[in-house]
Every structure is written in structure tokens, then in C-alpha cells.
C-alpha positions, 0 to 999 in steps of 0.5 A: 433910524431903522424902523420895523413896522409889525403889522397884527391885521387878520385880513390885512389882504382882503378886508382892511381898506385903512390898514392896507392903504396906509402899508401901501402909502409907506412902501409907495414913499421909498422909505428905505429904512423902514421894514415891515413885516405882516405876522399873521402872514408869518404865522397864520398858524400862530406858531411864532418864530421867537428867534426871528422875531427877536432878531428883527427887533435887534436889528431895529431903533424903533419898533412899530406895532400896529393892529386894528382895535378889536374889543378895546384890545389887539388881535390875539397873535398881538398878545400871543406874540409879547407873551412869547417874544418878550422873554426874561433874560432876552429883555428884562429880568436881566436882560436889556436887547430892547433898551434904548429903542422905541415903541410906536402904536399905530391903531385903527378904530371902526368907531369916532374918536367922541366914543373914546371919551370920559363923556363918549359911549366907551367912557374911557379914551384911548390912552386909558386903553392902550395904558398896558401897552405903555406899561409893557414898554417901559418894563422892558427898556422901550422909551414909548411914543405917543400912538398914531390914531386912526379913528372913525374906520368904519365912515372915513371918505377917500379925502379923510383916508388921503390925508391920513394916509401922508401922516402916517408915513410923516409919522413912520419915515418922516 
């Protein structure tokens, strides 16, 4: 099964500890089905190639997006590039390019898991927040798996990172 990862990180090279340890785990594994690409390297101008971008994702069986959690959101090339990308006629309103493939969210919090809780300080959790994403799925043919969570960013040791770091490549290639 062919996997894209889209990594939506606006200093994957020079702030992301989490972000970039896990990229580098998958290339490190050899996973030769597996491709990613840094849009905020592609587009670090916001000026997004819908063609390739569609073409990327016709070429795929599973589709990866993975971003950090900013304000309970994505990073806005995320929501610039669905809006763009996900046109009508290319993959709903009479169009079907993304039926049968799946979408995968890899997310990365600053804050503990407890925060995103009906009792933690956020009172909502994580499904709550990323519903849009699921609903967005479904609408355009997409079977949505349940996301790959990294939480507690901010705190995490080196052990924490080593051992999420293997089940996020389990998760991606395995």
C-alpha cells in the first residue's frame, strides 16, 4: 500500500524536536512505499500546486496529514491546502479521485493528553477537535483511521521520544 505523508510543520527544519525526530525515524526505517513531502518547503509562499497535489494524492492508498496543533487547529497552509486541493468534480460533487483511499492524522501537542479531556483544562478531547477532519473525510470518499497522537511535546524525554518515535513508523510503514 502506497503511503504519502504531508507534513504541514512551519519550522519542521529548525524548531520541531517531535516532528522532525519522527520524519527521520521513517526515512531511517527504509520504507520504500512510503513518500513524503514538507509543503511549507513546497509552498513556503502559500501559492499551492493543486495539479501536483492532486497528482500526489492519485498516486496514493493512504494519505497522511500531519501537523502540529496549533490553537486546537492546523497550521493555516493545512486549511489553505483542503480548501484548494479538495476541489468539486476532482473529489466530490461528481467527482470520486480520493474513493477507496484512506486518511491517517499524525498530531503533535505541546500540552498532556489529561488537557484534552471532558474534566482537563481544554474540556473537550482530542476527537472532539479534530471531528472537522473525519467529517471532511467521509465527504470525499476517504475511509478515516484513527489519528497517531503525540501528546505532551513540550515535556517529552528522550526514552518518551525513542519509543514514539518506533510507533509512529509501526503506524506509517508497518
Amino acid at each position: 500500500m502506497a503511503t504519502t505523508v504531508l507534513v504541514f510543520h512551519p519550522h519542521l527544519a529548525d524548531t520541531s524536536r517531535v516532528n522532525a525526530r519522527l520524519l527521520a525515524e521513517l526515512k531511517a526505517s527504509g520504507a520504500s512505499d512510503v513518500t513524503v513531502r514538507d509543503e511549507y518547503a513546497l509552498y513556503p509562499d502559500f501559492r499551492i500546486d493543486v495539479k501536483a497535489e492532486q497528482a500526489a494524492l492519485e498516486r496514493t492508498d493512504r494519505i497522511v496529514l500531519q501537523f502540529p496543533f496549533y490553537w486546537y487547529s492546523s497550521p493555516a497552509l493545512l486549511k489553505q491546502w483542503e480548501d484548494e486541493v479538495f476541489r468539486p468534480g476532482w473529489c466530490y460533487g461528481g467527482g470520486h479521485a480520493l474513493d477507496g483511499k484512506t486518511l491517517r492524522l499524525v498530531v503533535t501537542t505541546g500540552s498532556e493528553a489529561a488537557k484534552f479531556q471532558p474534566d482537563g483544562a481544554y474540556k473537550r478531547t482530542m476527537d472532539e477537535l479534530l471531528s472537522p477532519f473525519e467529517v471532511v473525510a467521509r465527504r470525499i470518499g476517504l475511509t478515516y483511521e484513527p489519528p497517531f497522537l503525540v501528546q505532551g511535546c513540550a515535556t517529552i524525554d528522550e526514552a518518551g521520544l525513542d519509543e514514539v518515535a518506533k510507533a509512529y513508523v509501526k503506524a506509517i510503514a508497518g
